[in-house]
Kinemage of the C-alpha trace (Angstrom):
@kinemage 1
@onewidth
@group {chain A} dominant
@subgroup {mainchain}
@vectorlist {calphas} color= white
{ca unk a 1} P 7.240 11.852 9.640
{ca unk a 2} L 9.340 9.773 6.771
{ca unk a 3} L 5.624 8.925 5.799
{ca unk a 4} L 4.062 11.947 5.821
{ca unk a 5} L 2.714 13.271 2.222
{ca unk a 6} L 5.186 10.860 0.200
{ca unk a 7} L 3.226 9.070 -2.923
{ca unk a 8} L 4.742 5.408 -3.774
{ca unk a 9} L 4.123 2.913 -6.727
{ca unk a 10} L 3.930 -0.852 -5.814
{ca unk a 11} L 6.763 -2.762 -7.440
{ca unk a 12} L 6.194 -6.519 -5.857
{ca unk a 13} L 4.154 -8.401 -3.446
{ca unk a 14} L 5.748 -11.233 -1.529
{ca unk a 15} L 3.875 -13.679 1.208
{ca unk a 16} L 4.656 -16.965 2.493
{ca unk a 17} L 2.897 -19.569 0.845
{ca unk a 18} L 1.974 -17.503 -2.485
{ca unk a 19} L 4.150 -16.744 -5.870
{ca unk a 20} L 5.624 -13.038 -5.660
{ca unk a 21} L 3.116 -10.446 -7.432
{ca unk a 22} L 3.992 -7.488 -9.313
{ca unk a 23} L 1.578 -5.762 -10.721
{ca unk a 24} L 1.237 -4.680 -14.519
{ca unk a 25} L 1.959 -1.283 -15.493
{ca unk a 26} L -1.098 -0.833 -17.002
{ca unk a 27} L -3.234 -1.741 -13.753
{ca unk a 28} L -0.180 0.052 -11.578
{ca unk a 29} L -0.907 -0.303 -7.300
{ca unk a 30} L -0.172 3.084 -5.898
{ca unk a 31} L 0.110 4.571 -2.256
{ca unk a 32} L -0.567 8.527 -1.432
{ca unk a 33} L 0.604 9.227 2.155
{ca unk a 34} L -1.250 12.288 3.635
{ca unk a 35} L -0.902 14.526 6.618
{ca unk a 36} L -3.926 16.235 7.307
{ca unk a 37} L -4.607 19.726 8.917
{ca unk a 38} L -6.667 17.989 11.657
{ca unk a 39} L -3.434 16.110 12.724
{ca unk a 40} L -4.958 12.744 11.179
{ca unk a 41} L -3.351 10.660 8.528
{ca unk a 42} L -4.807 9.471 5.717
{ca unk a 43} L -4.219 6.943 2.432
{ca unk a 44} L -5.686 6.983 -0.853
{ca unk a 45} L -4.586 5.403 -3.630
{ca unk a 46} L -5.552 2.495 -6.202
{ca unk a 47} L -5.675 -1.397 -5.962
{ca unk a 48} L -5.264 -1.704 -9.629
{ca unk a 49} L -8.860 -1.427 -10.872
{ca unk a 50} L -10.203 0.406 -7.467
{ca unk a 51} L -9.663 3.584 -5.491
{ca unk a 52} L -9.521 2.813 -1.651
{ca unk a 53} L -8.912 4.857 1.407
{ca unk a 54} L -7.987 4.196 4.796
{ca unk a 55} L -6.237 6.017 8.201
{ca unk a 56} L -2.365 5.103 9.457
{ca unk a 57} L -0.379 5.958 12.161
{ca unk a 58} L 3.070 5.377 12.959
{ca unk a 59} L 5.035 5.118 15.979
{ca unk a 60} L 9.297 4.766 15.345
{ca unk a 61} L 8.953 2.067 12.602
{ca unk a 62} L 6.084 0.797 13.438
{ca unk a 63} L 3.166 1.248 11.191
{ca unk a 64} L -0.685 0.420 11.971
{ca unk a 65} L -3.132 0.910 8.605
{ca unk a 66} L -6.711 0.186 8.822
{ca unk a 67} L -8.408 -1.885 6.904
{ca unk a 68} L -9.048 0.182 3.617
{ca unk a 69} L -13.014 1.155 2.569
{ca unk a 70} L -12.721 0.532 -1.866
{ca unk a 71} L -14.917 1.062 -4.611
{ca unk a 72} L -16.166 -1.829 -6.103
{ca unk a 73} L -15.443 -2.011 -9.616
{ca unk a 74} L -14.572 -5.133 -11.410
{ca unk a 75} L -11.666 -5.714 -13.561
{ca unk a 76} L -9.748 -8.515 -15.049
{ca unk a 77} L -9.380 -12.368 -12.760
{ca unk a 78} L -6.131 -11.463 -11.802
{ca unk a 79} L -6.051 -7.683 -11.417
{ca unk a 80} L -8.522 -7.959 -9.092
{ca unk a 81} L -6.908 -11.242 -7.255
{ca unk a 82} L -3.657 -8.792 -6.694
{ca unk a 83} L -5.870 -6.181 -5.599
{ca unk a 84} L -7.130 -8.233 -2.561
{ca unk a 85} L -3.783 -9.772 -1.788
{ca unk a 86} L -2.796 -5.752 -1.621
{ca unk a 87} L -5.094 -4.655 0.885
{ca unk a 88} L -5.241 -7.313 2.921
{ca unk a 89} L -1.229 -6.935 3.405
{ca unk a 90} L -1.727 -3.537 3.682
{ca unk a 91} L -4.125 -3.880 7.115
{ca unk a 92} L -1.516 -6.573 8.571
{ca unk a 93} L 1.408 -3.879 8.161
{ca unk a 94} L 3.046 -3.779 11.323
{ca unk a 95} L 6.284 -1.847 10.142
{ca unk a 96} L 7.633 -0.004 7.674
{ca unk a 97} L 11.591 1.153 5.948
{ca unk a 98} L 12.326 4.052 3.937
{ca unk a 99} L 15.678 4.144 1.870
{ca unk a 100} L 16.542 6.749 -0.682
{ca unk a 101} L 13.223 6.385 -3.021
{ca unk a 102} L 12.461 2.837 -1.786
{ca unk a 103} L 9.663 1.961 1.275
{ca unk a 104} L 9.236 -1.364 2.282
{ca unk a 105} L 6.199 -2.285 4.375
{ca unk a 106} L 6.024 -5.267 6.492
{ca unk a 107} L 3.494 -7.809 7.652
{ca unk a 108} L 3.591 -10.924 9.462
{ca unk a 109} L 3.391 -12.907 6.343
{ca unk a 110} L 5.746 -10.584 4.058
{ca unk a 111} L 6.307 -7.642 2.445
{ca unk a 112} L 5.215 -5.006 0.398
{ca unk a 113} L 8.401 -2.933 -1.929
{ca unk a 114} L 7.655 0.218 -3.321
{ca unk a 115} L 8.734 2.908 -5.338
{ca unk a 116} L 8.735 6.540 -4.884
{ca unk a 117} L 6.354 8.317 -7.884
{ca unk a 118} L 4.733 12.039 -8.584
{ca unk a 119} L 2.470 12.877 -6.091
């Protein structure tokens, strides 16, 4: 799977009725893939001031993510306002587009653009 154990850095946010977002490198949004032995699938990654984890599968293009369990740390107004923006987009995802070191992942009201980065 395109998907499968890839690791991504969010690079903007954009949703109908809301600025675009993109996060601040210091507070960066990332995205671990992972394909378990088991045959599951698995995220982890940060929300900018929490860790979160959640399941995903993937049919073609299409892309279903649960919604994600977090810690629940507090940071910064708008950190954490970008945060929850994140993960609720993430659980609407109903597709996604890989190109070169790019993913996109869509959702009924938007998008989500990433960047490849280190696992």
């Amino acid at each position: 799977m395109a998907l499968d154990n890839t690791t991504w850095r969010l690079v903007s946010l954009t949703d109908a009725g809301a600025p675009d977002a993109t996060p601040n490198p210091d507070d960066p949004i990332t995205l671990a893939f992972v394909a378990n032995d088991d045959g599951s699938r698995s995220i982890a990654g940060s929300g900018g001031v929490n860790r979160y984890m959640t399941t995903y599968t993937t049919t073609g293009d299409d892309l279903t993510i649960e919604p994600a369990a977090s810690t629940r740390m507090m940071g910064p107004p708008d950190v954490m306002a970008l945060e929850g923006r994140y993960l609720q987009a993430l659980a609407a995802a109903t597709r996604y587009e890989v190109v070169g070191d790019d993913l996109e992942i869509f959702y009924a009201d938007g998008e989500l653009r990433f960047t490849r980065a280190a696992a």
